[in-house]
Every structure is written in structure tokens, then in C-alpha cells.
C-alpha positions in Angstrom: 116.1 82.7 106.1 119.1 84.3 107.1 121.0 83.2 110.1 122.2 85.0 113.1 125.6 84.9 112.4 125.3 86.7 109.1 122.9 89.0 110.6 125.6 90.2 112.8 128.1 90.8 109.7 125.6 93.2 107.7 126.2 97.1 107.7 123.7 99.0 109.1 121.5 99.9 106.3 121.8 96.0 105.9 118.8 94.5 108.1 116.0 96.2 106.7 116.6 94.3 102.9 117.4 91.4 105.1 113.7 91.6 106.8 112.6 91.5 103.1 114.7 88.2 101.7 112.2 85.4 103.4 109.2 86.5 101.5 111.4 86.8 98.0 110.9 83.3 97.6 107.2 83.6 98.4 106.7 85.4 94.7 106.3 82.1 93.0 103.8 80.4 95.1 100.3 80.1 93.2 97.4 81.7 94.5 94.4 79.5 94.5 91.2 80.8 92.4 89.0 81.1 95.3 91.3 83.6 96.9 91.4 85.8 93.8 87.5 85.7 93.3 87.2 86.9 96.8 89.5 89.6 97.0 87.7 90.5 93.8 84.3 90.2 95.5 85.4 92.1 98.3 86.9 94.8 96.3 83.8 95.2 94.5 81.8 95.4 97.4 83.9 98.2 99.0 84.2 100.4 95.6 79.9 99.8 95.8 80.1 101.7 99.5 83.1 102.9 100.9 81.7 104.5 103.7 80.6 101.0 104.8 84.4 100.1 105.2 85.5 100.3 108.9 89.0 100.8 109.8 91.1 98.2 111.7 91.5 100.1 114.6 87.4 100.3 114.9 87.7 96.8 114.0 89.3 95.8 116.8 87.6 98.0 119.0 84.3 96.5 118.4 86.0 92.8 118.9 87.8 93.7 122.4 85.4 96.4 123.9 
């Protein structure tokens, strides 16, 4: 993560990449089976019927009232 300090030093089109560095080293962490098979499950299911998909924001609708 970068620090405060060298935050302060970057130019202005600097903090945007810098939002980006923590999750570089991210790319080599495995992702379990049961994860893919479920994004694949869902995936399927949502190519199947589309319109059945709601959006987040009538997601969270239904959830908070």
C-alpha cells in the first residue's frame, strides 16, 4: 500500500494509478473452484432470462424500503 508520505510527492495525474497498486498484487491469488462454478452458474442463469435480472439500485430498494 502506498503511504502518506509518498502520496503527497505524486503529480497530479499520479493518485488515480496509485488507487490501482494495492489490488496489483491481488492478480496471483487463486480462486477457489466453487467460486468459478458459481459465477458460471449464475451466468448461465441470467443469459437463460435476462429480464429476470434486477438492477442494484432496485436491489436495494426492495432491501431498505
Amino acid at each position: 500500500m502506498i503511504s502518506v508520505a509518498k502520496s503527497k510527492t505524486l503529480p497530479v495525474n499520479g493518485p488515480p494509478q496509485s488507487v490501482e497498486e494495492p489490488w496489483d498484487d491481488q492478480a496471483d491469488i487463486p480462486i477457489p473452484q466453487w467460486q468459478i462454478d458459481e459465477v458460471r452458474r449464475r451466468l448461465a442463469e441470467y443469459e437463460k432470462n435476462p429480464v429476470g435480472a434486477v438492477t442494484w439500485e432496485e436491489l436495494e430498494k426492495e432491501i431498505l424500503g
